[in-house]
C-alpha positions in Angstrom: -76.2 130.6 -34.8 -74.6 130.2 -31.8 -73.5 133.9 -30.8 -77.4 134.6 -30.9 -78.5 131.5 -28.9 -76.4 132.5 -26.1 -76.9 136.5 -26.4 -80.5 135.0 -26.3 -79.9 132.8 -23.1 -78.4 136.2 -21.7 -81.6 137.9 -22.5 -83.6 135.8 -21.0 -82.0 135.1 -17.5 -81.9 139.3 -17.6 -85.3 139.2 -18.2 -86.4 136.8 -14.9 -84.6 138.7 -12.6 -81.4 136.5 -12.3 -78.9 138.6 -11.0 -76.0 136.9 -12.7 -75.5 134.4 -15.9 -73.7 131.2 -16.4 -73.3 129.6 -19.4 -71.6 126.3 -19.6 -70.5 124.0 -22.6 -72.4 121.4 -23.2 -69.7 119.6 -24.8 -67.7 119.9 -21.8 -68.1 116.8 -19.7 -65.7 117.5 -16.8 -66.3 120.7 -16.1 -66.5 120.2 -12.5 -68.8 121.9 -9.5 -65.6 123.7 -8.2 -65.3 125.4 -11.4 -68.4 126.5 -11.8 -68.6 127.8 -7.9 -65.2 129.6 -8.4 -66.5 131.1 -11.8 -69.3 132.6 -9.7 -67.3 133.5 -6.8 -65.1 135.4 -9.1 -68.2 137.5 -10.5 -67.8 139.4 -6.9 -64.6 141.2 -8.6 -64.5 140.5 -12.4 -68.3 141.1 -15.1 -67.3 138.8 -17.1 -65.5 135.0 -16.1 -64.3 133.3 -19.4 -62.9 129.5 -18.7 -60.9 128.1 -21.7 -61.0 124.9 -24.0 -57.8 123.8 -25.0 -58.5 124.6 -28.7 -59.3 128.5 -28.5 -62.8 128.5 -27.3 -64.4 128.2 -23.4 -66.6 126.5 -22.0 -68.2 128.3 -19.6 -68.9 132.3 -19.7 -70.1 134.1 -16.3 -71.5 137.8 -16.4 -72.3 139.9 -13.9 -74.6 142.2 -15.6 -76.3 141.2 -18.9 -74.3 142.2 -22.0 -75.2 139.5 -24.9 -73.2 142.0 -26.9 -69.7 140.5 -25.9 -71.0 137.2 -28.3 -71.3 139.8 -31.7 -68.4 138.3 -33.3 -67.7 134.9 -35.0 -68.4 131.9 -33.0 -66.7 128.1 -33.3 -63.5 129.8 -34.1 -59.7 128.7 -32.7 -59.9 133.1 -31.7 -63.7 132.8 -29.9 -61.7 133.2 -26.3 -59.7 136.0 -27.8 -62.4 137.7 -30.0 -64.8 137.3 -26.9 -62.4 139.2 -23.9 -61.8 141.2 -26.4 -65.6 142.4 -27.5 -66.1 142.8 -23.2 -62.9 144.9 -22.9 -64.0 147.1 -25.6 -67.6 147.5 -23.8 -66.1 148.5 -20.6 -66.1 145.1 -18.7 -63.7 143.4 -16.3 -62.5 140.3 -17.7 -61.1 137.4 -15.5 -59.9 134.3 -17.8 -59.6 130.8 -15.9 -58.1 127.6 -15.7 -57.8 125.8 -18.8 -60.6 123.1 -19.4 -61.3 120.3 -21.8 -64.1 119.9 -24.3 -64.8 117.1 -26.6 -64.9 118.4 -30.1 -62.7 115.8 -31.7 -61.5 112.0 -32.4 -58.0 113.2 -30.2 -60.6 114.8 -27.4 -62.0 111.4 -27.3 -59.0 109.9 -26.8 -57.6 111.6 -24.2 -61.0 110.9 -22.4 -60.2 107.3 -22.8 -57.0 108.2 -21.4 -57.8 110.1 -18.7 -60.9 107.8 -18.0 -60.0 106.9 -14.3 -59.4 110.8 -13.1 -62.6 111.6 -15.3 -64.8 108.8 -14.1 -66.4 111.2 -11.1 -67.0 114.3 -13.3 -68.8 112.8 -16.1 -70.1 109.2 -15.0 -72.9 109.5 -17.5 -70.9 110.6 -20.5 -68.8 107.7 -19.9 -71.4 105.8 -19.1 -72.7 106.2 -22.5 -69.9 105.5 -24.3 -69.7 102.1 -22.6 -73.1 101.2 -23.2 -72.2 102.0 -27.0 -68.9 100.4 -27.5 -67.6 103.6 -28.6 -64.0 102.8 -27.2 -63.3 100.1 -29.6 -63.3 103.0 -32.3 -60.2 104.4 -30.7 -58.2 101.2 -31.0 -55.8 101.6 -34.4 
C-alpha cells in the first residue's frame, strides 16, 4: 500500500546517505519550487514538514532524520494529515504543518484547475498541457 511505499522511499534515501527526505504528491501539479525550498528550509528547525491538500491529506512530507514509522497508520484517509503529525508527535519529532496546497483527486479538483488555469499555467505546463492535447476540458462543460 501506500504507507509502505513511502516508509520504503524513506528507507532507501536513509540508506544512500541523503541527509534529509522529500516526498512530494504526485497528484499535486502546482506544488511550486518555492514550496518545496521553504519545506526544506524549514527542516533547519522542524524533523518533520507536512504541507496539506485541501481534503485532509498532504502532498509533500519533509524529514530530517529517517523515521518511515510516522506512515504506520491508514493512508488515503480525509485524517492522513492528522493521523500522520500525530504518529511523529508520538515518536518524539518536531512537526511544522504548511500552507495549504491543491491536489487533483476529483471531477471538482479538475474544475477548479480549469478555473484557476491562467494562475496555474507556470506551475504545471505539462499537466495542462496534457489535458489540452486530450480534450479533457470539454468533460467539465454541464
Amino acid at each position: 500500500g501506500l504507507a509502505e511505499r513511502m516508509a520504503w522511499a524513506v528507507r532507501e534515501c536513509a540508506a544512500s546517505g541523503a541527509p534529509r527526505v522529500l516526498l512530494r504528491g504526485s497528484d499535486s501539479p502546482t506544488l511550486a519550487v518555492a514550496a518545496v525550498a521553504t519545506a526544506l528550509d524549514e527542516l533547519d528547525a522542524y524533523d518533520v514538514v507536512l504541507r496539506p491538500d485541501l481534503d485532509g491529506g498532504y502532498n509533500l512530507v519533509g524529514l530530517r532524520c529517517p523515521c518511515p514509522e510516522i506512515f504506520e497508520h491508514p493512508m488515503s484517509t480525509p485524517r492522513v494529515l492528522e493521523d500522520t503529525a500525530a504518529r511523529a508527535r508520538a515518536l518524539g519529532l518536531r512537526v511544522r504543518i504548511g500552507e495549504p496546497g491543491f491536489d487533483l483527486d476529483s471531477v471538482a479538483d479538475f474544475r477548479w484547475l480549469a478555473r484557476e488555469r491562467d494562475g496555474a499555467a507556470s506551475l504545471c505546463p505539462r499537466t495542462l498541457a496534457f489535458a489540452d492535447e486530450r480534450r479533457l476540458w470539454r468533460h467539465l462543460e454541464a
